[in-house]
C-alpha positions in Angstrom: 83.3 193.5 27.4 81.3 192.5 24.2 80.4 189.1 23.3 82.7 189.1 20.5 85.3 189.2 22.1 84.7 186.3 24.9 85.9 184.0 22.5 89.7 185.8 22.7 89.4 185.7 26.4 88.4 181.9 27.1 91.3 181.0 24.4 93.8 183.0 26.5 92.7 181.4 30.0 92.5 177.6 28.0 96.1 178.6 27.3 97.3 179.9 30.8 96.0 176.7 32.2 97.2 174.5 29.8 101.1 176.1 30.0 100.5 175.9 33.9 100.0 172.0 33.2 102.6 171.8 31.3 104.9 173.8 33.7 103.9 171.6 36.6 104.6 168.6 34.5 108.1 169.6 34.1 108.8 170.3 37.6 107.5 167.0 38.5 109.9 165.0 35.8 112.5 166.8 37.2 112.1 165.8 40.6 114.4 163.0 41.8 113.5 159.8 41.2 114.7 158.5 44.8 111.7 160.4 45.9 109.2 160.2 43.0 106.2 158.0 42.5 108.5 155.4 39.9 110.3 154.5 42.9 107.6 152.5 44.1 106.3 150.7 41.6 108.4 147.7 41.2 107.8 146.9 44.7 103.8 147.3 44.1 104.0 145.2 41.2 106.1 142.1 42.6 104.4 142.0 45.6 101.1 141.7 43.2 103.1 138.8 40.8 103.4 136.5 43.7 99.7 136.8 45.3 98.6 136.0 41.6 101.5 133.3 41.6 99.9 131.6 45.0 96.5 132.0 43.7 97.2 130.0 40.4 96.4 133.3 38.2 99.6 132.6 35.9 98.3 135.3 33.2 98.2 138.3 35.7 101.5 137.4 37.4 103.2 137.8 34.3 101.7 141.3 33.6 102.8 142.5 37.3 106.5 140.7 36.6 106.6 142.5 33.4 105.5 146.3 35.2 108.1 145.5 37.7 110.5 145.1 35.1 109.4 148.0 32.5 109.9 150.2 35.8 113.3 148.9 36.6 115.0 149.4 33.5 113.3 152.9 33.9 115.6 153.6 37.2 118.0 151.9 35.8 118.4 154.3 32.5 118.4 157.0 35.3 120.9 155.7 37.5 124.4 156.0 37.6 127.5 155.4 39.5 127.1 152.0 41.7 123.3 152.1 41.9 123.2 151.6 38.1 125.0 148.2 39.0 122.6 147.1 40.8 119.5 148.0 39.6 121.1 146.2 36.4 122.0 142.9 39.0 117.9 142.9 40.3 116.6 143.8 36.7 118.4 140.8 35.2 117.3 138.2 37.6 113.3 139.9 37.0 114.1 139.2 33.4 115.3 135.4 34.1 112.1 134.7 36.0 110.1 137.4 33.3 111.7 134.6 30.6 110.4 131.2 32.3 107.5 132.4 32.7 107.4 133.3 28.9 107.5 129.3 28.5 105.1 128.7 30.8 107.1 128.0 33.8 106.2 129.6 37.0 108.4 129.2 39.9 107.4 130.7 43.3 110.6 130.2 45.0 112.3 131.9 41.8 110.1 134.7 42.2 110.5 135.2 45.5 114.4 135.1 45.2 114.5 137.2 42.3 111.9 139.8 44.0 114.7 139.8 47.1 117.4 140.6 45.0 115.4 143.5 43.0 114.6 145.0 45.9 117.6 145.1 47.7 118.8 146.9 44.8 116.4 149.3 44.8 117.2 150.0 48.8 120.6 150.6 48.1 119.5 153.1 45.4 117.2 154.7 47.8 120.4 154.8 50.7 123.0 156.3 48.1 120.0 159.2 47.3 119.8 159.2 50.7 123.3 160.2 51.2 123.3 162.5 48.4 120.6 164.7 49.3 122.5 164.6 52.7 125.3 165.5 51.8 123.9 168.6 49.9 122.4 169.3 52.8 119.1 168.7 51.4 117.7 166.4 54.9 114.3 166.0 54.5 114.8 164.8 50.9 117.3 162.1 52.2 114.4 161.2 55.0 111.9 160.8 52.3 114.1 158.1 50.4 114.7 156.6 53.2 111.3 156.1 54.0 110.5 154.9 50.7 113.8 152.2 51.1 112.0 151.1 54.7 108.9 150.3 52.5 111.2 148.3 50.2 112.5 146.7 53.4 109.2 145.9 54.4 108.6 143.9 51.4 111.9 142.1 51.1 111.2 140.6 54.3 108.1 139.3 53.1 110.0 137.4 50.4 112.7 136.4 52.2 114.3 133.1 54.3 116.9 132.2 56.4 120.3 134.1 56.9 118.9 136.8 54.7 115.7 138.0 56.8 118.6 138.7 59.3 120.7 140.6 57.4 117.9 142.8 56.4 116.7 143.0 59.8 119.9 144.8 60.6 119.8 147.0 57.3 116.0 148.3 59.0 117.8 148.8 62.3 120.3 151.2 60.9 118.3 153.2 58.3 115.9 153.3 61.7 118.2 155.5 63.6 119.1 157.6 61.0 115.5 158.6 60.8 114.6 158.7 64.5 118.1 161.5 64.1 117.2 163.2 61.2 118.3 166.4 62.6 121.2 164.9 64.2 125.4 165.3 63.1 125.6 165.1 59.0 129.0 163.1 58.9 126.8 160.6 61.6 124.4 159.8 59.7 126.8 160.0 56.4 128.5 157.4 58.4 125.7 155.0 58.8 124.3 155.0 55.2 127.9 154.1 54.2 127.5 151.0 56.7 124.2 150.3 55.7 125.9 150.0 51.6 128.2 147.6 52.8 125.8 145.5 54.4 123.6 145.7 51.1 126.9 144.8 49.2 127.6 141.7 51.8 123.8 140.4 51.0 123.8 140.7 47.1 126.9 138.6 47.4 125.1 136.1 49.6 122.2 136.0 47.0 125.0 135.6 44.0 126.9 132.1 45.5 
């Protein structure tokens, strides 16, 4: 091979790389969101609004609040169905709190209620991807968003009182055993996901009166 014509060659394995990039890019955009990196981000940033709340840092609460809430209206535009009406109920009450804090009123127990409902929102998206990849057979992508909704779980406790903690409690307890059974009956575990929507349905309406 002459030297004049390594310039042709490295041009045409820049390329190659750059279209296998670009090819791996796509894939990963077209991955479901239940079980993509997005999903987690909300949590990641409200849990990082309030420690910055508590510590006084008013300036870097707001810029967590606000990822949270650029990354909910993200699900949110790719939702549908009865997930989109929730993700629009915890995206709302991010904006209230997103809006005081625009005047210069911070409220920790707003935050913290707000946060609750968000991320029971984003549980129940999680559970009804949960049951979809389930359905389609697809088990170890409904595992994976269930995981992800335990994380969720995890953090709504942290923000949560009274009567609430409990019902959550119960919500982990379910989504539990369908985990510990992943390989168990389909229309079982179809079963308990649809339970575990009507408990998330029963606490956004506890949150709401």
């Amino acid at each position: 091979m002459s030297h004049r014509s390594l310039p042709f060659y490295l041009s045409v394995l820049v390329g190659i790389i750059v279209l296998f990039h670009i090819v791996g890019f796509i894939k990963a955009e077209r991955s479901p969101i239940a079980i993509g990196s997005h999903a987690s981000i909300p949590r990641y940033a409200l849990q990082n609004a309030r420690i910055y709340l508590d510590d006084g840092n008013y300036y870097r609460s707001a810029l967590y609040l606000s990822e949270a809430v650029r990354s909910m209206e993200y699900l949110r535009d790719n939702s549908s169905g009865t997930s989109l009406k929730h993700l629009t109920t915890g995206l709302e009450a991010l904006q209230q709190v997103e809006d005081y804090m625009a005047e210069d009123y911070f409220y920790s127990d707003k935050l913290n209620e707000s946060s609750v409902i968000a991320l029971n929102a984003l549980i129940y998206y999680e559970i009804e991807s949960a049951r979809t990849f389930i359905m389609e057979d697809k088990v170890t992508e409904g595992i994976k968003a269930l995981e992800i909704a335990v994380e969720h779980l995890r953090s709504a406790l942290g923000f949560s009182k009274g009567n609430k903690k409990e019902y959550e409690i119960a919500v982990f307890s379910d989504i539990h055993e369908v985990i510990s059974n992943y390989s168990g009956d389909r229309s079982q575990m179809i079963a308990i996901l649809d339970g575990i929507l009507d408990e998330l349905k029963d606490l956004e309406i506890s949150y709401t009166q």
